[in-house]
FILOKE-145659 format. One record per residue (C-alpha): residue number from 1; x, y, z. Coordinates in Angstrom, 2 decimals, padded with zeros to 5 digits. Layout:
BEGIN
- num/px/py/pz
- NUM/X/Y/Z
...
end
This chain:
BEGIN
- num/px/py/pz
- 1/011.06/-003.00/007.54
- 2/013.71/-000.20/008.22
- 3/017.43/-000.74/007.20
- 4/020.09/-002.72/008.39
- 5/021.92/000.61/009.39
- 6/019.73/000.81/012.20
- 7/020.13/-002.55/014.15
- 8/024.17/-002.29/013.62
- 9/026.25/-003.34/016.66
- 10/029.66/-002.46/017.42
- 11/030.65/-006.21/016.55
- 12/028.87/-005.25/013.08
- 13/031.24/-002.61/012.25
- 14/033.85/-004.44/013.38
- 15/033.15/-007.46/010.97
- 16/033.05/-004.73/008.18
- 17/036.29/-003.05/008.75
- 18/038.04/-006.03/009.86
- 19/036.53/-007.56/005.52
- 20/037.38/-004.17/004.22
- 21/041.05/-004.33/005.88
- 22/041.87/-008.32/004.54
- 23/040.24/-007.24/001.13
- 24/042.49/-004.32/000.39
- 25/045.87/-006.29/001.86
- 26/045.18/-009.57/-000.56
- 27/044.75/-006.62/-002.99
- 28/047.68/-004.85/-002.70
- 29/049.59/-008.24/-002.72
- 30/048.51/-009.35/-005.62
- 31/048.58/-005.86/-006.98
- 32/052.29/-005.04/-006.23
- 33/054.42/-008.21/-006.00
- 34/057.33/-009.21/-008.21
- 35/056.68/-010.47/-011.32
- 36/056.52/-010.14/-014.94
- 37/055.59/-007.61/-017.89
- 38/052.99/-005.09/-015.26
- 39/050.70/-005.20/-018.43
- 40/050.23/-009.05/-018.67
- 41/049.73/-008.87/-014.82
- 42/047.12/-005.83/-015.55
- 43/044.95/-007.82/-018.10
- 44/045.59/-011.89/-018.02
- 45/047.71/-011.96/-014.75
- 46/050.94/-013.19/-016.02
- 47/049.56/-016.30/-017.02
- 48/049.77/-017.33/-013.51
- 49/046.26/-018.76/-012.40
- 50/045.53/-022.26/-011.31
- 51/041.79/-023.70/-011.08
- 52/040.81/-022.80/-007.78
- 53/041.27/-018.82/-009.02
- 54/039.92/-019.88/-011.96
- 55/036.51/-021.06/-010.83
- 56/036.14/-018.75/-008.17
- 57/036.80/-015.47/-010.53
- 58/034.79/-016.75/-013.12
- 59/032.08/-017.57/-010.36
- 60/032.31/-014.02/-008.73
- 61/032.30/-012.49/-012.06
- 62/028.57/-014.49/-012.82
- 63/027.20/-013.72/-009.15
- 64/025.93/-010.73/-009.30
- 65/024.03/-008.33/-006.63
- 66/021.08/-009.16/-008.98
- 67/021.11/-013.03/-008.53
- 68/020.80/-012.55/-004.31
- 69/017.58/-010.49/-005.30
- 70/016.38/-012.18/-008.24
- 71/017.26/-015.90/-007.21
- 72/015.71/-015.50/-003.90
- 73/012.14/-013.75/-006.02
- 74/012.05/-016.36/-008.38
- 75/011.83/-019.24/-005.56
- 76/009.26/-017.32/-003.50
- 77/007.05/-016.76/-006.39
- 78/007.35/-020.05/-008.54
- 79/010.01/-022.60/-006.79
- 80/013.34/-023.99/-008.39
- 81/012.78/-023.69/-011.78
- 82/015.47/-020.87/-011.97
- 83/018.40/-023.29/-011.10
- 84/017.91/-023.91/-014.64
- 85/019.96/-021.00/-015.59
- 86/023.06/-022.62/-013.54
- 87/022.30/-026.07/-013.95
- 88/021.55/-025.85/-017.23
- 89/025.12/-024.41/-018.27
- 90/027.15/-027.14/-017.23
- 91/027.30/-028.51/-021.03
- 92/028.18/-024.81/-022.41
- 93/030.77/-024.83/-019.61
- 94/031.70/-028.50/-021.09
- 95/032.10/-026.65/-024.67
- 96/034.25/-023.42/-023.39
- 97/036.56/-025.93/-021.64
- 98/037.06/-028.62/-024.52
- 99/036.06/-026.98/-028.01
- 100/037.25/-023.13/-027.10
- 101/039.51/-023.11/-024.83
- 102/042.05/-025.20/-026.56
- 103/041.87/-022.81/-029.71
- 104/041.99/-019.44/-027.23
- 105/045.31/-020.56/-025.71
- 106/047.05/-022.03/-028.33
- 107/046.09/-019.08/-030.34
- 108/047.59/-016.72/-027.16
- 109/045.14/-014.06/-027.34
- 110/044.29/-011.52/-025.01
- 111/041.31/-011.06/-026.02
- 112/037.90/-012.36/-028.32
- 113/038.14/-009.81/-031.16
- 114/041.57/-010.89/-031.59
- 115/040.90/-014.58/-031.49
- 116/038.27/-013.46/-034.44
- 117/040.97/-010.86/-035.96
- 118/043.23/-013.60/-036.39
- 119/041.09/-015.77/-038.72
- 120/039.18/-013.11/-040.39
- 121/041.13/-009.88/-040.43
- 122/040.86/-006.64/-039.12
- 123/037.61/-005.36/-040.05
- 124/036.31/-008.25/-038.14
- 125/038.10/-007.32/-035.06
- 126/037.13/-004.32/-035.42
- 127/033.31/-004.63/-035.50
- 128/033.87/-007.37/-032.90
- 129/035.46/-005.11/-030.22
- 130/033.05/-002.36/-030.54
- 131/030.38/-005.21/-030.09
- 132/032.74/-006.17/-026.87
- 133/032.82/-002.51/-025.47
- 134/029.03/-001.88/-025.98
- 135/027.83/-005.49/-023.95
- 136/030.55/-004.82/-021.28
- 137/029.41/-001.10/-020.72
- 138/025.63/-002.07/-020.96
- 139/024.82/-005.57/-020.18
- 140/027.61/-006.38/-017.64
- 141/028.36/-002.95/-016.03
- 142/025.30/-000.79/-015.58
- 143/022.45/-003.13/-015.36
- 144/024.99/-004.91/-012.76
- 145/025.98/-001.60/-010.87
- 146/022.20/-000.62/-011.17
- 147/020.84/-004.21/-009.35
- 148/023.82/-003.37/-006.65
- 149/022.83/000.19/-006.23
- 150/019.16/-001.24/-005.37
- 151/020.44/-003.58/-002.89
- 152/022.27/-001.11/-000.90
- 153/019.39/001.29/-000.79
- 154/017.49/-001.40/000.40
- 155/020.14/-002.08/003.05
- 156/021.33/001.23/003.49
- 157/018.49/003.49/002.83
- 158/020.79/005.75/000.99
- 159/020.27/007.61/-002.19
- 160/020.69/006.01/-005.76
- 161/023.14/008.12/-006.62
- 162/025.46/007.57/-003.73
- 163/025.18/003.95/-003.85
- 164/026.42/003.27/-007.21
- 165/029.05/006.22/-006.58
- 166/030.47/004.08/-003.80
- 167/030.13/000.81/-005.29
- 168/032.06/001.57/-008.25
- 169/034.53/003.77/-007.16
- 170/035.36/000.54/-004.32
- 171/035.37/-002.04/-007.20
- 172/037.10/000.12/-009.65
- 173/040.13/000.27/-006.97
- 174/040.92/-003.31/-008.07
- 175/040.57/-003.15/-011.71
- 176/042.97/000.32/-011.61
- 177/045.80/-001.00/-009.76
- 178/046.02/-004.28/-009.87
- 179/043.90/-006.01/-012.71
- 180/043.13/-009.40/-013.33
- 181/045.26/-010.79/-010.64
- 182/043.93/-008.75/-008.05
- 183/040.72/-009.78/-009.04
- 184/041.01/-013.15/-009.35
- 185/043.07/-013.31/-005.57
- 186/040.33/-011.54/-003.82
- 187/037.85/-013.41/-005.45
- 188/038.34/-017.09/-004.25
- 189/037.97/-014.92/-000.46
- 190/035.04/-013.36/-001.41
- 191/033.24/-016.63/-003.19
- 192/034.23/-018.49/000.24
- 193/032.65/-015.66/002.45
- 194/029.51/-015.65/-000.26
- 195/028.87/-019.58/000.92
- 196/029.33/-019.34/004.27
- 197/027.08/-016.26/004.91
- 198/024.13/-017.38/002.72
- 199/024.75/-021.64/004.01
- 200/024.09/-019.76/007.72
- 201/021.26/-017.70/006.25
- 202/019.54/-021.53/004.32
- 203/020.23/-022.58/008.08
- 204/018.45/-020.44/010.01
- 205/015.26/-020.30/007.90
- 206/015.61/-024.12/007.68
- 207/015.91/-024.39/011.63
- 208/013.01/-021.97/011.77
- 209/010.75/-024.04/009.07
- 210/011.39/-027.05/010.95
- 211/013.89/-028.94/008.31
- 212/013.81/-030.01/004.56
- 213/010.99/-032.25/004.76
- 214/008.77/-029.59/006.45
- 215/009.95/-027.55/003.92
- 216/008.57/-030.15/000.99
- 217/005.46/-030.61/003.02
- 218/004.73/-026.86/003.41
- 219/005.05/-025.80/-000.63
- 220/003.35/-026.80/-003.80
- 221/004.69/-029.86/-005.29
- 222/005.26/-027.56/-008.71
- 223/007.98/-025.82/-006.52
- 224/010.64/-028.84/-006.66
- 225/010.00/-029.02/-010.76
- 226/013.11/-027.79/-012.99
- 227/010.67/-028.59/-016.01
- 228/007.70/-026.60/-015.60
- 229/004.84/-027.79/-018.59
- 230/004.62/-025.72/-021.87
- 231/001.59/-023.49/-020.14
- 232/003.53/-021.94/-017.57
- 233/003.47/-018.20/-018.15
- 234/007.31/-017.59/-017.12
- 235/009.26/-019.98/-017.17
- 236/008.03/-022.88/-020.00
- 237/010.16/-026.26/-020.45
- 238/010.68/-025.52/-023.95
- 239/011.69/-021.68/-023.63
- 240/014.45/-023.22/-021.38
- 241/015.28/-025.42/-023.46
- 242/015.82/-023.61/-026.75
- 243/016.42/-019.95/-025.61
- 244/019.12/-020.43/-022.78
- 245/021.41/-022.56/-024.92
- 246/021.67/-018.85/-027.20
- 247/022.60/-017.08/-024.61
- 248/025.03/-019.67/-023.03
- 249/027.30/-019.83/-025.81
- 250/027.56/-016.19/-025.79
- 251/028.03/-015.66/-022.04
- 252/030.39/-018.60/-021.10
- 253/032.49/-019.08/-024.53
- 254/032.67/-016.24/-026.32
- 255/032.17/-013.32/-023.32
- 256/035.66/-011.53/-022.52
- 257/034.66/-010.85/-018.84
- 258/033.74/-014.76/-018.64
- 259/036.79/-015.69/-020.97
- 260/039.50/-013.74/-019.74
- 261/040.02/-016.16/-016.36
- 262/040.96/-019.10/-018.46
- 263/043.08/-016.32/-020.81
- 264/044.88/-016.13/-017.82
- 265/045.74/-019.62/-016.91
- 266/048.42/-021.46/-016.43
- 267/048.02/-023.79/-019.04
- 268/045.40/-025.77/-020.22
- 269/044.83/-027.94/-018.10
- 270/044.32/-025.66/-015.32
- 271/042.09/-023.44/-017.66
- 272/040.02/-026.31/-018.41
- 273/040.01/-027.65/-014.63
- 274/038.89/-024.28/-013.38
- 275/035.74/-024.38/-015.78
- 276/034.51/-027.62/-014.64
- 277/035.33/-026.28/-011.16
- 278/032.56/-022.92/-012.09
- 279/030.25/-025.95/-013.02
- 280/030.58/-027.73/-009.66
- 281/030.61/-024.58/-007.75
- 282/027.21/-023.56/-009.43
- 283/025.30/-026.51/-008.09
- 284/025.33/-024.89/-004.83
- 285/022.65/-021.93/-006.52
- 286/019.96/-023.83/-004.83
- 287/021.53/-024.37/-001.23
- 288/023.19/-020.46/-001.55
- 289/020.56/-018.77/-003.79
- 290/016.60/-020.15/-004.17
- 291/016.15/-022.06/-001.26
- 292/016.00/-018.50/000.54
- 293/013.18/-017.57/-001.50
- 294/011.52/-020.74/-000.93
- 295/011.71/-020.31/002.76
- 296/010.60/-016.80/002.91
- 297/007.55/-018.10/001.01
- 298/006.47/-020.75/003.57
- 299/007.99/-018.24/006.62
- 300/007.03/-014.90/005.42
- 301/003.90/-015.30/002.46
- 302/002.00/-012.66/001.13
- 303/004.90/-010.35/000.82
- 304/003.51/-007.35/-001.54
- 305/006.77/-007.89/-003.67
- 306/008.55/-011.08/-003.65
- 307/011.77/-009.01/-004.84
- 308/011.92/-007.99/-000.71
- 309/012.36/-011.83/-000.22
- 310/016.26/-012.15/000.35
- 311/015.64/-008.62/002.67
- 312/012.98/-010.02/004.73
- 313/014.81/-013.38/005.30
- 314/018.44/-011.12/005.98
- 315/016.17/-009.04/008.33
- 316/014.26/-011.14/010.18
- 317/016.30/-014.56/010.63
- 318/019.68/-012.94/011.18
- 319/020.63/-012.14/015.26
- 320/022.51/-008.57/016.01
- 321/026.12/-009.11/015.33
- 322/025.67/-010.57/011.94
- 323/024.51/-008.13/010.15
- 324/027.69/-006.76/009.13
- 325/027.96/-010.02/007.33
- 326/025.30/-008.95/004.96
- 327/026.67/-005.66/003.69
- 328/030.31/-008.10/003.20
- 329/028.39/-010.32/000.73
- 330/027.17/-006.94/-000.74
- 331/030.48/-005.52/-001.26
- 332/031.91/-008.94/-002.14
- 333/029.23/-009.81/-004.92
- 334/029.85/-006.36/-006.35
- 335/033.50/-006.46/-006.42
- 336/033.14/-009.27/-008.09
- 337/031.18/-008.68/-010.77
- 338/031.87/-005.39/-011.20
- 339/035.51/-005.62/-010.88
- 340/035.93/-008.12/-013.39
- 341/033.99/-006.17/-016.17
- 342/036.32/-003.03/-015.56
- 343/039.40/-005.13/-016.18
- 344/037.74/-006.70/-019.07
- 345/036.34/-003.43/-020.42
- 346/040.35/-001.86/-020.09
- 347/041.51/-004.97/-021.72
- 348/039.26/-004.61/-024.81
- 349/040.07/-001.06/-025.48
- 350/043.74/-001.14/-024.90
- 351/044.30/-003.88/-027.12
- 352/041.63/-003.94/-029.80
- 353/041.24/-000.10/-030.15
- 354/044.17/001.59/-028.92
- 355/047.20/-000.94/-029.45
- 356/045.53/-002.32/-032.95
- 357/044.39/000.82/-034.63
- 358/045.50/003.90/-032.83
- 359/049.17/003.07/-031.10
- 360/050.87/000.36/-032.37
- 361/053.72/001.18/-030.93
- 362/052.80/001.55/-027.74
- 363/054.97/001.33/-024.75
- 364/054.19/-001.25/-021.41
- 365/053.94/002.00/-019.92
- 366/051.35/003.91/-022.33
- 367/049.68/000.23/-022.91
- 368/049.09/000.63/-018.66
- 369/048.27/004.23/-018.63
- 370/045.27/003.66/-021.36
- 371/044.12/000.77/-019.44
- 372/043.71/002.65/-016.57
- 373/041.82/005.43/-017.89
- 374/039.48/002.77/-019.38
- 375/038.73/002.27/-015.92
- 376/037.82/005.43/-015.15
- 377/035.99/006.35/-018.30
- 378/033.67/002.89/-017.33
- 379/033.02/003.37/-013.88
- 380/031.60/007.11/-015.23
- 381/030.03/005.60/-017.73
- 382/028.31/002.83/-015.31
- 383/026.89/005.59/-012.89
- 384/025.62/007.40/-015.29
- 385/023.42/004.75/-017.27
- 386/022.64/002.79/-013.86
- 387/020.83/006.23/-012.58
- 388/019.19/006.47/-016.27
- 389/018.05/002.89/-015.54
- 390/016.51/003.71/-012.41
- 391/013.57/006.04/-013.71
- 392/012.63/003.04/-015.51
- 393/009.57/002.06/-013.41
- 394/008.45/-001.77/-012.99
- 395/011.34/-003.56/-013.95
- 396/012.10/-007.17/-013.01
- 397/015.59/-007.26/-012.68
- 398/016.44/-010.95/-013.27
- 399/013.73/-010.98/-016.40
- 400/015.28/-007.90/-017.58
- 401/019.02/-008.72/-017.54
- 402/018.18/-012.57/-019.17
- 403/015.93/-010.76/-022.03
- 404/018.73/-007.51/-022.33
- 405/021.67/-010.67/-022.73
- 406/018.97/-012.79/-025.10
- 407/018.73/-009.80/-027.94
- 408/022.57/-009.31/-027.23
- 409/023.74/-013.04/-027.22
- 410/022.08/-014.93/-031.15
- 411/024.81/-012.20/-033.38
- 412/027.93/-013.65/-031.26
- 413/026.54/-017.34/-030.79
- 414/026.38/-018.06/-034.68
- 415/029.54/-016.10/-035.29
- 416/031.80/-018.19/-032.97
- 417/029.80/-021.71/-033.27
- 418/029.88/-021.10/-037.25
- 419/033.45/-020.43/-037.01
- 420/034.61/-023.12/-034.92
- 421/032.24/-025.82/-035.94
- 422/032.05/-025.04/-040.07
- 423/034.81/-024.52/-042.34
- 424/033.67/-022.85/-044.99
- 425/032.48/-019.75/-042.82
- 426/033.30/-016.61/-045.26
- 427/034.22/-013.65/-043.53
- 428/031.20/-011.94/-045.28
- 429/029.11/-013.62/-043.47
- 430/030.73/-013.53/-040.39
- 431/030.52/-009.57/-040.89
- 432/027.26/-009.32/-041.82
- 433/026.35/-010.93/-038.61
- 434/028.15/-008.94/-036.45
- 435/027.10/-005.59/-038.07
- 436/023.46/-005.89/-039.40
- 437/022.48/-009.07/-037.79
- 438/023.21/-007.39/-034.72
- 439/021.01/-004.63/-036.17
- 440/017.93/-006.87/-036.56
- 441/018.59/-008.65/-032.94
- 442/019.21/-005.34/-031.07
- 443/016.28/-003.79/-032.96
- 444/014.03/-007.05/-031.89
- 445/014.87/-006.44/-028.35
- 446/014.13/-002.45/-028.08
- 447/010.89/-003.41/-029.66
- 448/010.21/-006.05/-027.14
- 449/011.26/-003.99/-024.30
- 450/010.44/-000.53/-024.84
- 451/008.62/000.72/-028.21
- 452/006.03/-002.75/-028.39
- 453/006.66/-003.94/-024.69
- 454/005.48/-007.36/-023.72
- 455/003.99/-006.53/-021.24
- 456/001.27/-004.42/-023.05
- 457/001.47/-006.73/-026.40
- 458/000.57/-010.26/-026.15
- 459/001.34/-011.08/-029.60
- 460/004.92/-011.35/-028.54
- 461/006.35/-015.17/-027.86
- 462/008.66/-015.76/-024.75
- 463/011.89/-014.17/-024.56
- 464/014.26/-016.94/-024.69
- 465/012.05/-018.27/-027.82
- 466/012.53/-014.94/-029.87
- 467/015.99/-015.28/-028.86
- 468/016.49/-018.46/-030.26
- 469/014.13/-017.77/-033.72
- 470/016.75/-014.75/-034.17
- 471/019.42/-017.10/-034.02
- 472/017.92/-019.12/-036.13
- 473/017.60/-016.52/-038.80
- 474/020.96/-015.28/-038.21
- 475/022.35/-018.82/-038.47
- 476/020.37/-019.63/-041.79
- 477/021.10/-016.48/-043.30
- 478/025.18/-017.06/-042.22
- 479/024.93/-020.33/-044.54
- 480/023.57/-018.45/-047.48
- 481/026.00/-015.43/-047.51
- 482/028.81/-017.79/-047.13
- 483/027.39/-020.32/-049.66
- 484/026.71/-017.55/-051.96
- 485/029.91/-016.08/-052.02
- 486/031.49/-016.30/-055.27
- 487/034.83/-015.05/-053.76
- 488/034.70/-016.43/-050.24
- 489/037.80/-015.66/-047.81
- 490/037.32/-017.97/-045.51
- 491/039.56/-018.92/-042.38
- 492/042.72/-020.73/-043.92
- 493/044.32/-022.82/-040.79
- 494/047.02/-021.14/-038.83
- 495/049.66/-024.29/-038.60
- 496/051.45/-022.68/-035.33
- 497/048.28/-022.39/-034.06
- 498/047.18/-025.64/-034.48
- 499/050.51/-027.17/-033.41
- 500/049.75/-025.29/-030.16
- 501/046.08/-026.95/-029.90
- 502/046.33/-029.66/-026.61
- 503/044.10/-032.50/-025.82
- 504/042.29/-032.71/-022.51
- 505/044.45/-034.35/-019.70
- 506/042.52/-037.77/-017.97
- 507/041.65/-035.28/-014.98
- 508/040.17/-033.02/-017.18
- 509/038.21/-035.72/-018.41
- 510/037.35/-036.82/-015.39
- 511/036.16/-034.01/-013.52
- 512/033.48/-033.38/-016.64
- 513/032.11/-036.65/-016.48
- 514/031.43/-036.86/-012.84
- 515/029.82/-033.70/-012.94
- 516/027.75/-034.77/-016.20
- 517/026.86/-037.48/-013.96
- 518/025.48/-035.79/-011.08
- 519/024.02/-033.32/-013.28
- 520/021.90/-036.38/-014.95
- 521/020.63/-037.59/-011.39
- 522/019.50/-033.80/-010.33
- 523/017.54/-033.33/-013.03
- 524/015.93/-036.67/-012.74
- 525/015.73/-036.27/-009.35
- 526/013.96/-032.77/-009.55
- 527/010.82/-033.43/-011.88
- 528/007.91/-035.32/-011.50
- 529/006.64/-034.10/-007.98
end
C-alpha cells in the first residue's frame, strides 16, 4: 500500500503546518492569559468551562487513535454492533451528570481519591490514588500512545520508537504549560476537524458505493444489528448487556481523565449540559467511525487484516491534497487523548500524593513545579511501556483495551455505586475492595490475557461476562464486610456538602430526555434486519 509520506503535495504540507500553527496559538492563549490561581488553571481550568468545552474535551479525551483503527475493523468484519460501546453509555453518561456530578461539585474536589478521602479518610485516598496513577499510566496512557504509535507507522512508515517519541513529546506540550484549559480550548478545534475529515471520508466511500441503500443492499442483513443473538462468538447481546455497564461506571463516573472536564465547570449546570452534550456528540460513532469499515468491506473485501480498513479507505478514496488532513486527525485524536491523561495523571499526584502526604504546605509555585514533572515522568513512562507493548504479537487493539479496562473497571464500580447508592457502606469494605478485590480482578485479567490466554483456553467465558461475575463477587462480598462489621465507620453526611448539592435545571432535564428519546428509536430502529 506504501505510506501517505509518499503521495504528499505541497498543499499537504501546507494543511499540516498551517493545523500545527492554529493548534499551538489557541494553546498558548489559553495557556498564558490573565486569570486566576496558575494551579487551578493547570488542573480544573479556573472553573471556567461551559458545555461546548465540556463535551468536546471529554469527547477528545474518549476518541482515541485506537477507535479510527478499531471502529473502522469491527464494521468490516461484523457490522454495527460496536456502536454499542457509545450508544450504549448514554444512561452511564445520564448517571455521571445527575447522581455524581452534583456530589463532585458541591463537594469541590479536584480530584476522585479526594471525593473518596473525604467520606472515608485517608487510607482510602490513599489506596484510591495509587489505583488512579496505575489505570492512568497503563490503561489510558500507554495502550493509547501504543494504538497512536501504530497508526503513524502505518501512515508514516517510521519506526516505533520514533512515533511514540513524537507523539508524546507534541501532546505533552499542552499538559506542561498550559493544563486543563489548554486542553479543553484546543479540543472543541480538534473534535470539529475530527467530523469534518472523517464526514468527507463516509462521503466519498458512500459516493463510490453508490449511496446508503446500495450500501444496505450490498452487506449482510446481520451488519445493521446492535443486538447480535447469544451465539455470536464476539460480540453476544447479553455480554453487552451485563459486561459494558461495569466498565461504564468506571470510565464515565468515577475516571479522573473522564471526570476532571465537569471538575472544571462552571457550575452545574454547565457540567451537567456538557455530559449530555458527550452523549449527543457520540451518536455520530457510526456516521464518523464504523460506517468506514462497512464501506471498505463492500469496496475493498478480502483484506488479509481488517485492522488496514480505515488505511485502505484513507488511501484509496482520498484525492492528493487531502492527505495532510489525515495525519491532522492523527495528531488531533492523540492530543486529545493523550493530553488529557497527562494533565489528569499531574493532577492525581500533585494533590493526592504530594500535597496530601508529602508537602502539605506546598506553595502555588512548588504545587506547579510537581505537576509539571508529573508530566514528564508520564510521557517517559508511556514510551517506555508502549514499546514493551509492541513485542506483544497478535493483539487486537480494540478487544485488548475493552478486556485491559474490564479487569480494571468491577474494584472502582462497586466502590463508588456502593458509596453513593448505600448508606451503610463501612470503610472496611470499601478498602478491602480497593486493595484485595483489586487483587482478585487484576489477577483474573493477567490470567485471561497472558498466563491462561483465551485464546488458547476455551474454558474461559466472554470478557465483559467475567467482568461483570467479578463485580458481582466484589459487590456481594462489599455487603458482607460491611454487614459484618461490628464497628463499622461508615460515611457520616457532610452538612456543607450537602447544602452545596443542586438539582438539575429544566434544560438539563431536557436535553437528557430528548436524547433518551432518540436513543430508544435507534435501537429499535437498528435490530431486526
Amino acid at each position: 500500500m506504501g505510506n501517505i509520506v509518499e503521495r504528499l503535495t505541497t498543499l499537504d504540507y501546507i494543511i499540516v503546518i498551517a493545523y500545527l500553527v492554529i493548534l499551538v496559538v489557541i494553546g498558548y492563549r489559553a495557556s498564558f492569559s490573565k486569570g486566576k490561581r496558575s494551579d487551578e488553571s493547570l488542573f480544573l481550568a479556573n472553573k471556567s468551562l461551559n458545555w461546548s468545552s465540556i463535551g468536546f474535551n471529554m469527547w477528545g479525551t474518549n476518541v482515541g487513535p485506537s477507535m479510527l483503527v478499531a471502529f473502522a475493523s469491527i464494521g468490516y468484519a461484523t457490522g454495527i454492533v460496536a456502536v454499542n460501546f457509545e450508544w450504549y453509555a448514554f444512561i452511564f453518561l445520564f448517571l455521571l451528570a445527575i447522581v455524581f456530578a452534583p456530589k463532585y461539585l458541591a463537594a469541590k474536589v479536584s480530584t476522585m481519591p479526594e471525593f473518596m478521602g473525604n467520606r472515608y479518610g485517608d487510607s482510602t485516598q490513599n489506596i484510591l490514588a495509587w489505583y488512579a496513577l496505575v489505570k492512568i499510566l497503563i490503561s489510558w496512557l500507554s495502550l493509547g500512545l501504543f494504538a497512536g504509535g501504530v497508526l503513524v507507522r502505518q501512515i508514516l512508515g517510521i519506526p516505533m520508537w520514533q512515533s511514540v517519541t513524537v507523539l508524546v513529546a507534541f501532546a505533552g506540550l499542552f499538559a506542561f504549560f498550559g493544563g486543563l484549559k489548554a486542553i479543553a480550548k484546543v479540543n472543541v478545534f480538534q473534535m470539529i476537524l475530527l467530523i469534518c475529515v472523517s464526514l468527507a471520508l463516509t462521503y466519498l466511500g458512500l459516493e463510490k458505493v453508490g449511496g446508503i441503500a446500495a450500501l444496505y443492499e450490498k452487506t449482510p442483513k446481520h451488519f445493521w444489528n446492535l443486538a447480535q443473538p447469544a451465539s455470536d462468538p464476539q460480540y453476544p447481546w447479553y455480554a453487552i448487556l451485563l459486561g459494558y455497564p461495569v466498565s461504564a461506571v468506571a470510565f464515565f463516573c468515577t475516571d479522573q481523565s473522564m471526570v476532571q472536564s465537569v471538575l472544571g465547570a462552571k457550575n452545574l449546570e454547565q457540567g451537567q449540559l456538557g455530559v449530555s452534550f458527550i452523549g449527543w456528540l457520540k451518536i455520530l460513532s457510526l456516521p464518523l467511525f464504523i460506517i468506514t469499515g462497512i464501506l471498505c468491506y463492500v469496496l475493498y473485501p478480502g483484506l488479509a487484516n481488517p485492522d488496514m480498513a480505515y488505511m485502505t479507505m484513507v488511501t484509496n478514496l482520498f484525492p492528493p491534497g487531502m492527505n495532510g488532513l489525515v495525519i491532522v486527525v492523527l495528531i488531533a485524536v492523540l492530543v486529545g487523548t493523550i493530553g488529557s491523561c497527562l494533565n489528569s495523571l499531574s493532577t492525581v499526584f500533585t494533590m493526592d500524593v504530594y500535597v496530601k502526604k508529602i508537602n502539605p504546605k506546598a506553595t502555588t509555585k512548588e504545587i506547579i513545579k510537581v505537576g509539571r514533572l508529573t508530566v514528564i515522568a508520564g510521557c517517559l513512562f508511556a514510551i517506555f511501556v508502549a514499546l514493551a507493548i509492541d513485542n506483544i504479537k497478535g493483539l487486537k487493539l480494540f478487544d485488548v483495551f475493552q478486556a485491559v479496562l474490564g479487569f480494571i473497571a468491577p474494584p472502582l464500580s462497586v466502590v463508588f455505586l456502593s458509596t453513593v447508592f448505600w448508606k451503610r457502606t463501612t470503610k472496611k469494605a470499601v478498602n478491602f475492595t480497593l486493595s484485595i478485590g483489586s487483587i482478585i480482578s487484576l489477577g483474573i485479567g493477567v490470567c485471561y490475557l497472558w498466563v491462561l490466554p483465551s485464546s488458547k483456553y476455551d474454558f474461559w467465558p466472554h470478557y465483559m461476562v467475567l467482568s461483570f461475575l467479578i463485580f458481582a463477587l466484589l459487590a456481594l462480598l462489599s455487603v458482607i464486610i460491611s454487614l459484618a462489621d461490628t464497628s463499622p465507620s461508615i460515611y457520616k453526611i457532610n452538612e456543607e456538602h450537602q447544602a452545596n448539592i443542586e438539582k438539575p435545571t429544566r434544560r438539563v432535564w431536557i436535553s437528557f430526555g430528548v436524547l433518551t428519546l432518540i436513543m430508544i428509536a435507534l435501537y429499535i430502529f437498528f435490530n431486526g434486519h
